[in-house]
C-alpha positions in Angstrom: 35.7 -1.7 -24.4 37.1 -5.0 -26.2 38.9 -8.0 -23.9 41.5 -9.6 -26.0 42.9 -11.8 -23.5 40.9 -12.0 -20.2 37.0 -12.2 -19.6 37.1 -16.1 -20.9 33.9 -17.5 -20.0 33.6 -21.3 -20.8 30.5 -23.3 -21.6 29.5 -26.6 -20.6 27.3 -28.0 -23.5 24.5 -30.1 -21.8 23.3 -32.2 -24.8 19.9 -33.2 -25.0 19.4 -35.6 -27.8 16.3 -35.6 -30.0 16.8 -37.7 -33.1 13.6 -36.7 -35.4 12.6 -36.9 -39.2 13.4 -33.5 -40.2 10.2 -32.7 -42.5 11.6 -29.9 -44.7 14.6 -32.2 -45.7 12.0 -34.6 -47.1 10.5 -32.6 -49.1 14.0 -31.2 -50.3 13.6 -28.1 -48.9 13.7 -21.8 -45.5 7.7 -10.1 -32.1 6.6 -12.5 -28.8 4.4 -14.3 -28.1 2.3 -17.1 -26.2 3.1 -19.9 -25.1 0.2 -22.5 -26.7 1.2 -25.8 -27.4 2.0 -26.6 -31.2 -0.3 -29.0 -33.6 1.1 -32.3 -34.0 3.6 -33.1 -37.5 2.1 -33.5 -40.5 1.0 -36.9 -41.5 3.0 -37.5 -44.7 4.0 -40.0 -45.6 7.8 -39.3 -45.6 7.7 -38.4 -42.2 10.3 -40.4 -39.6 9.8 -41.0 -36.5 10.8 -38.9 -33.8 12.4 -40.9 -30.7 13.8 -38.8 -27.5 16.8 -40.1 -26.0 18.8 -39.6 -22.7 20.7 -37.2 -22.3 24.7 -37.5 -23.2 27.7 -36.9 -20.3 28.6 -33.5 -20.7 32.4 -33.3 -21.4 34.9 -31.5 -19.2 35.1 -28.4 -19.3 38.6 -27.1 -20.3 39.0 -23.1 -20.8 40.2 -22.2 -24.3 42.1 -19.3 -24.7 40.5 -16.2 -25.9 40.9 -14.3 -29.5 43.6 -12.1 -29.0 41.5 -9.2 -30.8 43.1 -6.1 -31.9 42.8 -2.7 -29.6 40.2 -0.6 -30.1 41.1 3.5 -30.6 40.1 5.3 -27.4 37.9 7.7 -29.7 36.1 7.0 -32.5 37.3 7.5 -36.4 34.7 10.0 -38.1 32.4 9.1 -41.2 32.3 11.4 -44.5 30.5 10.3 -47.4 32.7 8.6 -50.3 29.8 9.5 -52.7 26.0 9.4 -53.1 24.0 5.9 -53.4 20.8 6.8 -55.3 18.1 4.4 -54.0 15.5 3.4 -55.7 12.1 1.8 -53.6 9.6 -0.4 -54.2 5.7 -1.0 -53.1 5.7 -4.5 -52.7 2.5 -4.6 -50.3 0.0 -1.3 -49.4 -1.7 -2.3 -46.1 -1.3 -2.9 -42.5 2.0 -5.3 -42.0 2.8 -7.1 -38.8 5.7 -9.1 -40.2 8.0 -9.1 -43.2 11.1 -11.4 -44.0 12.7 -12.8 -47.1 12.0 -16.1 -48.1 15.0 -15.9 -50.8 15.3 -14.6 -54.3 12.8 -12.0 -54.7 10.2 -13.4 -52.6 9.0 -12.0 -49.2 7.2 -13.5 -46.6 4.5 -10.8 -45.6 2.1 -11.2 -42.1 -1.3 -9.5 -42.8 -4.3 -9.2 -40.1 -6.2 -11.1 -42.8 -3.8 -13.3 -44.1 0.0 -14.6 -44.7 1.2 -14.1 -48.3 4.0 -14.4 -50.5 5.4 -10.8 -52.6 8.0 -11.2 -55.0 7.8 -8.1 -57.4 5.8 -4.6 -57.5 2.5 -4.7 -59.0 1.9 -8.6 -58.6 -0.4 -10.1 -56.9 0.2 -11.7 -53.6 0.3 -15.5 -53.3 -1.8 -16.9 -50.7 0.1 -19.1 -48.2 -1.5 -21.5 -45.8 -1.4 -22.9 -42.2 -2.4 -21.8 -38.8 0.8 -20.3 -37.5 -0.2 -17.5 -34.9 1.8 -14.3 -34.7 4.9 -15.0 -36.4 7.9 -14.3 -34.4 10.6 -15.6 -36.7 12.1 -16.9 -40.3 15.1 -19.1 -41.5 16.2 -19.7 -44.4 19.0 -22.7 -44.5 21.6 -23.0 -47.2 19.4 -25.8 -48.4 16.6 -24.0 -48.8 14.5 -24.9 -46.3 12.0 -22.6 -44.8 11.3 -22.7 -41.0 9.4 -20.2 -39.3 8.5 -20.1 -35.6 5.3 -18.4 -34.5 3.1 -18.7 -31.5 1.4 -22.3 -32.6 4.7 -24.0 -33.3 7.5 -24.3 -35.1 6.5 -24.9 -39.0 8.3 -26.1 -42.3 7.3 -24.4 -45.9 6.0 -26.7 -48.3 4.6 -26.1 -51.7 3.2 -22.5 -50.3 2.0 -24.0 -46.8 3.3 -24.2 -43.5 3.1 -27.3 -41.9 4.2 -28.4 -38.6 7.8 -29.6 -37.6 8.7 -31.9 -35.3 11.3 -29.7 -34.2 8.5 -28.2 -32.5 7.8 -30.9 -29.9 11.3 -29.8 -28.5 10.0 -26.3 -27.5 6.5 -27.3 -26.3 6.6 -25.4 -23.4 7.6 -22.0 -24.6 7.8 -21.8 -28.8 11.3 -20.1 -30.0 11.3 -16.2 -30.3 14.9 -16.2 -32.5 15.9 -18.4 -35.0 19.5 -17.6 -36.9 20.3 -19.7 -39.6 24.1 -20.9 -39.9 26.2 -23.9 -41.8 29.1 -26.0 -41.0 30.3 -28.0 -44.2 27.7 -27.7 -46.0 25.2 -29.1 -43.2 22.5 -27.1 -42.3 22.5 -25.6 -38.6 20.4 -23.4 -36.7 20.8 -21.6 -33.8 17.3 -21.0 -31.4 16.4 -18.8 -29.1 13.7 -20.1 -26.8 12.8 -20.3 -23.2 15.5 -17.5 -21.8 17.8 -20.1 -23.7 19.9 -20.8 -26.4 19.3 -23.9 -28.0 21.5 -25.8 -31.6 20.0 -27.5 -34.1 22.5 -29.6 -36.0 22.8 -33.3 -37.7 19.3 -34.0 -36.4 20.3 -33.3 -32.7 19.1 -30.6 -30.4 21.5 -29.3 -28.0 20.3 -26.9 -25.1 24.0 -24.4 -23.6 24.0 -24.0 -20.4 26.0 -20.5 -19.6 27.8 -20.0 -16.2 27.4 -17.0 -14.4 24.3 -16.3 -16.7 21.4 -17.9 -15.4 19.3 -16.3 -18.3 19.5 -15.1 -21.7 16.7 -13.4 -22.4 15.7 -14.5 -25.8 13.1 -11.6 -25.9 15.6 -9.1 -26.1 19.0 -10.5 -27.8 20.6 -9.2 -30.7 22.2 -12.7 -32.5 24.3 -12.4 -35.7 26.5 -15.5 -37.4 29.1 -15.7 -39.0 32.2 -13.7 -38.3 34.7 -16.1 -37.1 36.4 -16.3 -33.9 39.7 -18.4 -33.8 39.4 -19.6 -37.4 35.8 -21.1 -36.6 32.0 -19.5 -37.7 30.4 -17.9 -34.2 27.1 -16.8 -33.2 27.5 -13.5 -32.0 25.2 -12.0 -29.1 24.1 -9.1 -27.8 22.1 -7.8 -24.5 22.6 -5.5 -21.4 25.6 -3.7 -22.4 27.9 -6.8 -23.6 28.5 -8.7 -26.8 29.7 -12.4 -26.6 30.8 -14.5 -29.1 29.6 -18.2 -29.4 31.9 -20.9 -30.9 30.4 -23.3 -32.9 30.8 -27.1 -31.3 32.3 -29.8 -33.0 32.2 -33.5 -31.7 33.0 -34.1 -28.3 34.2 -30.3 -27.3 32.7 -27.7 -25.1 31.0 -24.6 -26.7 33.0 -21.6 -25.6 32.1 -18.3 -24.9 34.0 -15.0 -25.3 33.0 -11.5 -24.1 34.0 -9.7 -26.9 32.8 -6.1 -26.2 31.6 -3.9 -23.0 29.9 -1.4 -22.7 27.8 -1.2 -25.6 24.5 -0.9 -24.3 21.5 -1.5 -26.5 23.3 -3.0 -29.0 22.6 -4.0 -32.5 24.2 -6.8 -34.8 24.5 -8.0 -38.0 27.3 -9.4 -40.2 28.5 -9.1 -43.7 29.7 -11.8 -46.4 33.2 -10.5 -45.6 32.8 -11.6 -42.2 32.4 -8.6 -40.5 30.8 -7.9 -37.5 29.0 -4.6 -37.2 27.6 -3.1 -33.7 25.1 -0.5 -33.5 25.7 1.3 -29.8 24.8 4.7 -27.9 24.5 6.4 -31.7 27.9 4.8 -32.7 29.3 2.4 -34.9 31.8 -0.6 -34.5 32.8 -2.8 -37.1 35.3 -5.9 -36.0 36.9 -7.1 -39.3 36.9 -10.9 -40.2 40.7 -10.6 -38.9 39.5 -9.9 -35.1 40.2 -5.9 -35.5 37.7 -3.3 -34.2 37.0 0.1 -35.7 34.8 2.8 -34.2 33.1 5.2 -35.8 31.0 8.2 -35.6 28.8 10.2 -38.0 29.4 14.0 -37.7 25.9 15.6 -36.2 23.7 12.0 -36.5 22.6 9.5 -34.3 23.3 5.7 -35.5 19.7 3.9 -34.6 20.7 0.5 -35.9 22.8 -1.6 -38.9 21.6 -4.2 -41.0 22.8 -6.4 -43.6 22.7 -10.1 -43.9 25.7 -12.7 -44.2 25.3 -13.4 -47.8 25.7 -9.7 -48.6 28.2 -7.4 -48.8 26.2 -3.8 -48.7 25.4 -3.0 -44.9 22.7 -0.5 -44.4 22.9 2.4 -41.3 20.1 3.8 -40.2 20.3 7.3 -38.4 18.0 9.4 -37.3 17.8 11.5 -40.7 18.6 9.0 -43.2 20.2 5.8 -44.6 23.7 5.4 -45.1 25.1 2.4 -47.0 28.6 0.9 -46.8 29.9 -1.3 -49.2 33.7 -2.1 -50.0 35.1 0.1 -47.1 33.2 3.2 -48.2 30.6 4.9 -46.5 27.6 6.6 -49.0 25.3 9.1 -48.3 21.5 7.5 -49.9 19.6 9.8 -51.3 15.4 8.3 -52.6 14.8 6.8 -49.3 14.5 7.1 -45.7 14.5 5.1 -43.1 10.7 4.1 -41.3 9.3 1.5 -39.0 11.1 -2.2 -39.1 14.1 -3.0 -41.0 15.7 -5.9 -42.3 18.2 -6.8 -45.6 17.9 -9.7 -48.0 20.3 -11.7 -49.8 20.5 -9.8 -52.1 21.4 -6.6 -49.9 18.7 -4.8 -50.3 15.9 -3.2 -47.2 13.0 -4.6 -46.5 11.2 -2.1 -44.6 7.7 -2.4 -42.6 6.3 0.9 -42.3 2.9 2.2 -40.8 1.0 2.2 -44.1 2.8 -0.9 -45.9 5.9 -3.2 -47.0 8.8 -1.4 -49.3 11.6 -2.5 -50.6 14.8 -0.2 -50.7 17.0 -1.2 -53.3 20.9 0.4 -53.7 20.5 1.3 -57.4 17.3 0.4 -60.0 15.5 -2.4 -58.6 16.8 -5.9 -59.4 13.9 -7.4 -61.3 14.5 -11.3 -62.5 14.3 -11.9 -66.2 13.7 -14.9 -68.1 13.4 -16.4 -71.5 11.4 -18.5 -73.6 14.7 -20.7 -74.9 15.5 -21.4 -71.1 12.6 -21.0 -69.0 9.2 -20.4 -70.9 9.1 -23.2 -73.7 10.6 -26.0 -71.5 7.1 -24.8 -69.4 4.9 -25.3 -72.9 6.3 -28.3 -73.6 6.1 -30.1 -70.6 2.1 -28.3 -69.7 0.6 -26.7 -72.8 1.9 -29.1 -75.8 -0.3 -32.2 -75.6 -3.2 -30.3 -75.9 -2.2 -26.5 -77.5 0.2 -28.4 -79.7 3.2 -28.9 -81.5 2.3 -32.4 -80.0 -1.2 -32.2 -80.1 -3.9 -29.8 -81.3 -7.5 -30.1 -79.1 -8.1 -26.4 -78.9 -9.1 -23.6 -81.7 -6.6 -22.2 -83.5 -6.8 -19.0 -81.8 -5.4 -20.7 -78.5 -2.4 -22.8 -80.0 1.0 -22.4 -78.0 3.3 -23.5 -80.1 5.2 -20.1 -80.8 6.4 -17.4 -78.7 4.4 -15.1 -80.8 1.2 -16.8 -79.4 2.2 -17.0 -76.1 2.8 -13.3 -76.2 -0.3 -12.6 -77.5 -2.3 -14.9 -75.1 -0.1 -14.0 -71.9 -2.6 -12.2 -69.6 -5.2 -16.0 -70.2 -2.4 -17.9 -69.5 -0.8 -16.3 -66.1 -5.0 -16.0 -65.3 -5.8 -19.7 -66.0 -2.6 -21.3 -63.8 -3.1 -19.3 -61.0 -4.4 -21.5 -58.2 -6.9 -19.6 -56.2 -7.4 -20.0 -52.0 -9.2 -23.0 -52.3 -6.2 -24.7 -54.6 -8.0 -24.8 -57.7 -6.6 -23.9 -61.0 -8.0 -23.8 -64.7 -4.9 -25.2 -66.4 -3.2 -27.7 -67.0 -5.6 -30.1 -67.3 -5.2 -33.3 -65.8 -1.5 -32.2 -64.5 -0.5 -30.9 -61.2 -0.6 -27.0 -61.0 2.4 -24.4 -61.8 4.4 -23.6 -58.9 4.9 -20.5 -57.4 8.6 -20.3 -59.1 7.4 -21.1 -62.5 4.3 -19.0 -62.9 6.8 -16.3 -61.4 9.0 -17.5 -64.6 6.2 -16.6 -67.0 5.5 -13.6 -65.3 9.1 -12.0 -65.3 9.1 -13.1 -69.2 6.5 -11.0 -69.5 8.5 -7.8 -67.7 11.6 -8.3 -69.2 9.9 -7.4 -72.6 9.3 -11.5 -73.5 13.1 -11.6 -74.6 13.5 -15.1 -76.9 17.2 -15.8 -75.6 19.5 -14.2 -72.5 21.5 -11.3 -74.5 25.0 -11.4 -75.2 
């Protein structure tokens, strides 16, 4: 059931200021567990200090009036297949998985018994990522790129392949965040947290615990959070637990955060949300979708059982898993996928495409051919020779025998698998080449290795 114009619940926003250096932003930068305090910050040298101040007044509370959300059929609308999506799926890791999650573009974050790595494309070989995190229990990625993850140690910031500690962690020293949902609000990034059978906001530097009346505790364990779809014209975190879905507004300066329960009886529930700002609810085998306008749909699949729905806010595919298969919905349509099936732990990429972590490894499910990056040696591979390989493999310089000059395409080509071996920086973060420079990243060795397969194309084609 949907409550257009009643069940108002407003929320008194006690602030709790913590001005801190944000470390990721320095640097220009993206299930439980217990409850040990995290390691100190980093000692860089960019680092600000991080200064805890009283807490502000809370403003009045004023109740807002609701959505007035369109009504909801009394029974639900039934799903036939538009077409067929042919899937294709790929092996990114063989092995036991505990966690999986995208860190953007093609590369996934991937939580080994023996190790945390880094999988961008089938057949590579993992990068080795550092820091003493614990289980994992979550990943953000902000619109600026930054990388936070929260695991049972702390709350942690990527950095050049490792994890070091935020100060954003010293907030939540008494109980580390379970949840963290990624958000924006004029280009700023946000993040809502889930911590301490609380909901917590970071924004601007400030961290801002919600106090919800009549709900002594959200149990951060078990909620289902999506952002995005909008709720009076303004971006809302969307909740789920029990058998209700709320929707959070997002505060501006000086106001209240307000609270609307937006759907009953849904027990169970499962969120996610759409780059069309939809909202899509997985309930009791069914399916509602609430429409960035504020109208809900419910819908039914003939003879299957709806076990959850997952997209992600930059994409515009959502993915339904049932009990027999995927189907995918894109543009209003419903598909049939045939080439994969749904297994173990799901979750969808920027790109709109499955991760999925199943008892014998990490796949990828992609909604056609697989989406593998290309690059050339005009854009991306020469400006690497020149600025790596040149003073010493020439044109600028010659110190090597002729056999390992650079200077060409044609040689790089032929020398390829030497070159992708000798910048690889093993565990210990030592590398063969370049000499005398700071190693390849992660990015631009991938760069030479997508050149590679994409057939070492000299310029994009027409």
């Amino acid at each position: 059931m949907v409550t257009g114009g009643t069940d108002a619940l407003v929320v008194v926003m006690t602030r709790i200021v913590l001005v801190f250096g944000f470390v990721a932003l320095a640097f220009g930068c993206s299930e439980s567990g217990g409850g040990t305090p995290p390691p100190p910050p980093a000692d860089t040298s960019d680092d600000v200090p991080m200064d805890v101040g009283a807490p502000d007044t809370p403003p009045d509370a004023t109740p807002d009036t609701p959505p007035d959300d369109t009504f909801v059929p009394p029974s639900p609308e039934l799903i036939q297949a538009s077409g067929t999506v042919e899937a294709s799926v790929e092996a990114l890791y063989l092995g036991e998985v505990w966690y999986a999650d995208s860190l953007g573009g093609n590369a996934v974050l991937v939580d080994t018994p023996n190790a945390l790595l880094s999988v961008s494309i089938a057949g590579e070989d993992p990068l080795l990522l550092t820091g003493e995190l614990g289980p994992i229990h979550d990943v953000a990625l902000l619109d600026d790129g930054t990388v936070l993850l929260a695991g049972s140690l702390g709350v942690f910031v990527e950095v050049q392949s490792t994890f070091i500690a935020s100060p954003l962690g010293e907030f939540f020293a008494d109980g580390h965040p379970i949840q963290l949902q990624e958000a924006s609000a004029g280009g700023s990034p946000m993040l809502w947290i889930g911590a301490n059978d609380a909901l917590h906001l970071w924004q601007g530097g400030l961290v801002s615990s919600l106090t919800i009346p009549d709900i002594d505790v959200v149990p951060t364990q078990e909620v289902a959070m999506a952002f995005g779809p909008e709720v009076d014209g303004a971006a809302a975190l969307w909740l789920a637990w029990g058998t209700d879905v709320y929707a959070v507004s997002i505060p501006t300066a000086d106001e209240d955060v307000v609270v609307w329960h937006a759907l009953e009886d849904a027990p169970g529930a499962r969120l996610t949300s759409d780059v069309k700002g939809q909202l899509w609810v997985a309930s009791e085998g069914d399916l509602h979708r609430r429409s960035a306008g504020g109208e809900w749909t419910w819908y039914r699949i003939p003879g299957e059982s709806v076990v959850s729905v997952n997209g992600n806010r930059h994409a515009d595919g959502v993915w339904i898993a049932t009990e027999q298969r995927f189907w995918y919905s894109e543009g209003g349509q419903f598909f049939d996928v045939t080439g994969a099936v749904p297994e173990g732990v799901l979750s969808v990429d920027e790109s709109g495409r499955v991760l999925m972590v199943a008892a014998d490894g990490l796949y990828r499910v992609n909604p056609g051919e697989p989406q593998v990056p290309t690059s050339t040696w005009k854009a991306d591979v020469e400006p690497l020779s020149m600025a790596y390989c040149a003073g010493c493999h020439g044109p600028i310089d010659y110190f090597v025998e002729e056999e390992l000059y650079l200077d060409s395409p044609a040689q790089w080509e032929a020398n390829i698998d030497l070159i992708l071996a000798a910048v690889k920086v093993d565990a210990d973060g030592i590398k063969v080449m370049p000499l005398g420079k700071d190693p390849l990243s992660p990015e631009e060795q991938l760069l030479i290795k997508y050149w590679k397969l994409g057939g070492f194309l000299l310029e994009s084609l027409p």
